[in-house]
C-alpha positions in Angstrom: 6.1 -11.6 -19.4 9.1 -8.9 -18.9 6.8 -6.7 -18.1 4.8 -8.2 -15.4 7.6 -8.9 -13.9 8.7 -5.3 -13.6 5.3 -4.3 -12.2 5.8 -7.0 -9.8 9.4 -5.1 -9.1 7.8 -1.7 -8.8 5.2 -3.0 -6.6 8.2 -4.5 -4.0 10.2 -1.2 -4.2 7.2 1.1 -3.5 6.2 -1.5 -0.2 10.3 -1.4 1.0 9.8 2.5 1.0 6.4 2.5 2.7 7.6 -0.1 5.6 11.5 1.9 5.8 10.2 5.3 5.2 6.8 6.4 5.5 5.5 4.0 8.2 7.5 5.8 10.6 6.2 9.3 10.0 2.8 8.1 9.8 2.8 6.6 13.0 3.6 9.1 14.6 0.9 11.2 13.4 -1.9 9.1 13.2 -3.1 6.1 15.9 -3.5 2.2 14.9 -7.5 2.5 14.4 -7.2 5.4 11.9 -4.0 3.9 10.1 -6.0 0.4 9.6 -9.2 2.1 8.6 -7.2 4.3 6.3 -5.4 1.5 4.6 -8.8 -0.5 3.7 -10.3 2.5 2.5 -7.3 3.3 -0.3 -6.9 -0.3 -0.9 -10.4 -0.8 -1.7 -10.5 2.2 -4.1 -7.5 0.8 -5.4 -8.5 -2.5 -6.4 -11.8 -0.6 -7.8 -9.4 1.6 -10.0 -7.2 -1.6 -10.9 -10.8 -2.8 -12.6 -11.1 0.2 -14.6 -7.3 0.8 -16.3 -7.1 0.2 -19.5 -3.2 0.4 -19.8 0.2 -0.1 -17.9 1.0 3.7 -17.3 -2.3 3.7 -15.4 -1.7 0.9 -13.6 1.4 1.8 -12.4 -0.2 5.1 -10.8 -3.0 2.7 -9.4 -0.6 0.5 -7.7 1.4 3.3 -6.1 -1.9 3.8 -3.3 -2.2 -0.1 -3.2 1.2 -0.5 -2.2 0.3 2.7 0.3 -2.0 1.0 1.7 -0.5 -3.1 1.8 2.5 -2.2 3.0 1.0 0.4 5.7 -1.4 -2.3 6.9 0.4 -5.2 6.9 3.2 -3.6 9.5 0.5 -1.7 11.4 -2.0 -4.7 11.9 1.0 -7.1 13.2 2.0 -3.9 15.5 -1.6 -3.6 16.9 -2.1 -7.3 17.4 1.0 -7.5 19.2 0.3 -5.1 21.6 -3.2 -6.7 22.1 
């Protein structure tokens, strides 16, 4: 149970740093379409490699693209349908 809870906890930290950090760099170098198309694409390996780990070390490095990729696509699809 302690554990889960910090995965859970490593998962928010990582997706704070992608929405305060990175999501302004990548922006900037990369338009909406290609951001969006990018997230799926890690996010769906991701999940893929999440089905394949057999322990938590693993995991952890799995979840570091997932978070990538949630954190980048949740901001950038509310920026492109506001804009729409």
């Amino acid at each position: 149970m302690q554990s889960t809870a910090y995965v859970l906890t490593y998962v928010g930290i990582l997706s704070v740093l992608v929405q305060g950090v990175a999501i302004g760099w990548i922006t900037k170098h990369l338009s909406d379409t290609r951001i969006i198309m990018a997230a799926v694409t890690l996010m769906c390996a991701s999940l893929l490699a999440w089905a394949f780990v057999p322990n938590l070390p693993l995991l952890l490095l799995v979840l570091a693209p997932m978070s990538l990729a949630g954190g980048t696509f949740g901001t950038v699809i509310n920026s492109a349908i506001t804009r729409r």
